[in-house]
N, C-alpha and C positions, 0 to 999 in steps of 0.2 A: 463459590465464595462471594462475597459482598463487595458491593464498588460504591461509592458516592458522586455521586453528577457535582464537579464544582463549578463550572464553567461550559458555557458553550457560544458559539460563535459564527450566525448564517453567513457564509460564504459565496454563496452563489443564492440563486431562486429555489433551489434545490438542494443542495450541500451543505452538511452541518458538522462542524469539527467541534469535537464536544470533549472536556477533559474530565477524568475520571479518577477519582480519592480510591486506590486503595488500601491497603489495612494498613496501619502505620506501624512500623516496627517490625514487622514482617516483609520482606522485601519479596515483591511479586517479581518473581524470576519469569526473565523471558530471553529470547535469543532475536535479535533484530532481522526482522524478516518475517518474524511469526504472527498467527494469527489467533481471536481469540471467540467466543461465541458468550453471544450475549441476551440475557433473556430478564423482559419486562412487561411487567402484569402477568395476565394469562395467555401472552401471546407465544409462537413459537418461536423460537432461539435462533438467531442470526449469526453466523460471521462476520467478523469486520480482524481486517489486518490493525496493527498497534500500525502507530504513524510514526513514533520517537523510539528513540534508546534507552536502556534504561537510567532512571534519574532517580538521587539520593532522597527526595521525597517523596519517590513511590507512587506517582503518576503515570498514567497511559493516555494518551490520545488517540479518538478515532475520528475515521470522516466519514459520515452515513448521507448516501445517495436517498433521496427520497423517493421510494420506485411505487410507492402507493402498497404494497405490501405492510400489513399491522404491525408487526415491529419496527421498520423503516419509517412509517408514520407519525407511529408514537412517538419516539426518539427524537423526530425531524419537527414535531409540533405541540407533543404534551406535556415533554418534560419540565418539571423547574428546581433551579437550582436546590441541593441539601438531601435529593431524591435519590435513595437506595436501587439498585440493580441487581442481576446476577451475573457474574464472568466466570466465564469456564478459566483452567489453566491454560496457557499458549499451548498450541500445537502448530503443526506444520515444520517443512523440508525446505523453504524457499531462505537458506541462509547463505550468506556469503562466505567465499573460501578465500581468503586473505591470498592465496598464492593463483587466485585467477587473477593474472592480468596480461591484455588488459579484460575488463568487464561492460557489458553493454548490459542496460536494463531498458527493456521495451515493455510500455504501462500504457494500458486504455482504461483513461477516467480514472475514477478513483482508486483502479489498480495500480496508482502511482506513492499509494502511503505505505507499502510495504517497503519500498524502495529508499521512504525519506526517513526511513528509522536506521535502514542499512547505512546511508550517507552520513546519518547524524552524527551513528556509532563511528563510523572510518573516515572522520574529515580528511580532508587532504588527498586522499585515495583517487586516480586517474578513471572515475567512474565517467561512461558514457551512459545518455539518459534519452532516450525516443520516447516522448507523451506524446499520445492522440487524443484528442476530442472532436466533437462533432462542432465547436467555436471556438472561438480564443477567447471568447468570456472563459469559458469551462479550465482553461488554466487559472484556478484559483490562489495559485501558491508560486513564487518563484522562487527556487532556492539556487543561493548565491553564496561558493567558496571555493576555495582554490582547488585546482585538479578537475573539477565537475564541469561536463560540455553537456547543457543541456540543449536538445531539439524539441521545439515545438510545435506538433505534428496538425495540421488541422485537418484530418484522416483517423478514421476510427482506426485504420489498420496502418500505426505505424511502422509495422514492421516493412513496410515497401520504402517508407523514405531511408529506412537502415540500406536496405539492400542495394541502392542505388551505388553508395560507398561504403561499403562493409567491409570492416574490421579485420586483418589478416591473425587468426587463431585466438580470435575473442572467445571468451565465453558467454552467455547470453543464459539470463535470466528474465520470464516472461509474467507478467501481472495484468488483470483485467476480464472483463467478461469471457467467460469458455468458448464462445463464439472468435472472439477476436486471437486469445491464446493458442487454441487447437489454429486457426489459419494461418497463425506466425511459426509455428511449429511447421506446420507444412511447408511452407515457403522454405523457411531456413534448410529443411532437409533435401529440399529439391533444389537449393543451391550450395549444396554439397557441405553443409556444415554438419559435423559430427555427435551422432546423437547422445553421447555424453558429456557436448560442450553446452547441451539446454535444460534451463533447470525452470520449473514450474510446480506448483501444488495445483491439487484436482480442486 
């Protein structure tokens, strides 16, 4: 389906949150947490998680890491406003269960906007939040409301500052490069946490 670029906003030297017109009238269903794949020019088709909830104007927001990759590129440098796209329908499993609680969400980089569309949707919700970055430039965003303990990791792999003081019978939802997720996967289950308490998209 078609999306329209309305808005976009460099964040960092690298990071671009960019908002996206889709079809009005038609409410683009999605489930906060999911992700959607996105394809412009002739380039091939990216993922990118939604960053919000869904909103009565039929907006999505995403945050594209600029990894030098042509679609990544594009996006992060050629775009200009009123500019047509292609968006797949959401997909993905990384959604939240109202009756986890409490919740730990542990995000490296920009695997933290899948997260901030779960928060958007369940304000007030006793969410814990572990971001890692490689600097504390790279926390681009601070999100601020009741219930929400956010840590801010300067550690790609924040899953070790969790584990310091970890959660008795959290459940834990994981975001971020495969490298970082598959390591916090591991850790968690070698300190005895229950492999149906961790929830992740491949």
């Amino acid at each position: 389906m078609q999306g329209t670029i309305i808005q976009f906003v460099d964040v960092t030297a690298d990071i671009r949150v960019i908002t996206i017109q889709m079809e009005r009238g038609h409410p683009y269903a999605f489930h906060p947490g999911q992700y959607i794949e996105i394809k412009i020019g002739g380039h091939d088709p990216r993922f990118f998680s939604i960053a919000n909830a869904p909103r009565a104007n039929n907006t999505i927001d995403v945050h594209v890491r600029n990894t030098g990759g042509e679609t990544s590129n594009a996006l992060c440098s050629e775009i200009k406003q009123g500019q047509t796209i292609c968006v797949s329908q959401a997909h993905g499993n990384l959604m939240y269960d109202a009756a986890h609680t409490p919740a730990v969400f542990i995000a490296g980089g920009t695997g933290i906007t899948p997260f901030l569309s779960i928060i958007d949707a369940y304000k007030g919700r006793p969410f814990h939040v572990y971001w890692g970055a490689k600097s504390d430039d790279e926390f681009y965003i601070r999100p601020q409301q009741n219930g929400l303990i956010m840590h801010y990791c300067v550690d790609e792999f924040p899953v070790d500052t969790y584990l310091r003081t970890p959660i008795d019978g959290a459940h834990i939802y994981l975001s971020g490069p495969p490298n970082m997720v598959h390591d916090s996967r591991v850790k968690l289950l070698a300190a005895g946490v229950e492999p149906d308490m961790i929830y992740s998209d491949a």
